[in-house]
C-alpha positions in Angstrom: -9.6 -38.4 18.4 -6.8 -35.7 19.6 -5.8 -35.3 15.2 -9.7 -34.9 14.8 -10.4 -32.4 16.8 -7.0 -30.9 15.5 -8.0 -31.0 12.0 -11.3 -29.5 13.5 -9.4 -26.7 15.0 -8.3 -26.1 11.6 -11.2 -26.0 10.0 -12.6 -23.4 12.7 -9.8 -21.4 12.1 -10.0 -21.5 8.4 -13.7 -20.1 8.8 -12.7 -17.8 11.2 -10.2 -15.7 8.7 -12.5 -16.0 5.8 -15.2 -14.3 8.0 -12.5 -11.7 9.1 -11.7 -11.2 5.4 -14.9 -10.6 4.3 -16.0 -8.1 7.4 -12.8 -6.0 6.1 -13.9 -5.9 2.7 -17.4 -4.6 3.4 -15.6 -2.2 6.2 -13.7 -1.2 3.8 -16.3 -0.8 1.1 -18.2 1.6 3.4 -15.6 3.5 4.5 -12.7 3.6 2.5 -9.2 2.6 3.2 -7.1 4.2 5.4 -3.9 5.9 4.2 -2.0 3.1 6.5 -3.5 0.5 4.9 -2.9 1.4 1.4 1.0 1.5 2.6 0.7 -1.5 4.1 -1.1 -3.3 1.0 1.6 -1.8 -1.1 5.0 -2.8 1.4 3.6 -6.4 1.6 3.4 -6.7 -2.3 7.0 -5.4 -2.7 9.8 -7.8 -2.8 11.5 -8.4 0.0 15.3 -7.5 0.1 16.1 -9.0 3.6 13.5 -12.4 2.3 15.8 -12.0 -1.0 19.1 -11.7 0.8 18.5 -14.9 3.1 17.2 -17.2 0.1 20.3 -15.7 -1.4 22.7 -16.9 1.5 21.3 -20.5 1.7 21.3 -21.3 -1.4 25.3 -20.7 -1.4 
């Protein structure tokens, strides 16, 4: 039962974040996005030098 109710943890959390997602959209179809979350959309769709430099070093 324990990988059950793991799996149903899961799931709960799954739903959880999809809610979440979805009350952010509709906040921020009422009200706009702030100026710190545009720059925060934007940084996490840059590449990532440090992400870059480590793939880079392991693969050496």
């Amino acid at each position: 039962m324990t990988s059950s109710r793991g799996h149903q943890g899961a799931h709960g959390i799954g739903q959880v974040e999809k809610q979440l997602n979805r009350q952010a959209q509709a906040a921020e179809q009422m009200q706009g996005t702030s100026e710190t979350d545009q720059e925060v959309l934007a940084a996490s769709q840059e590449p990532s030098s440090v992400m870059e430099e480590i793939i880079d070093t392991h693969n050496e």
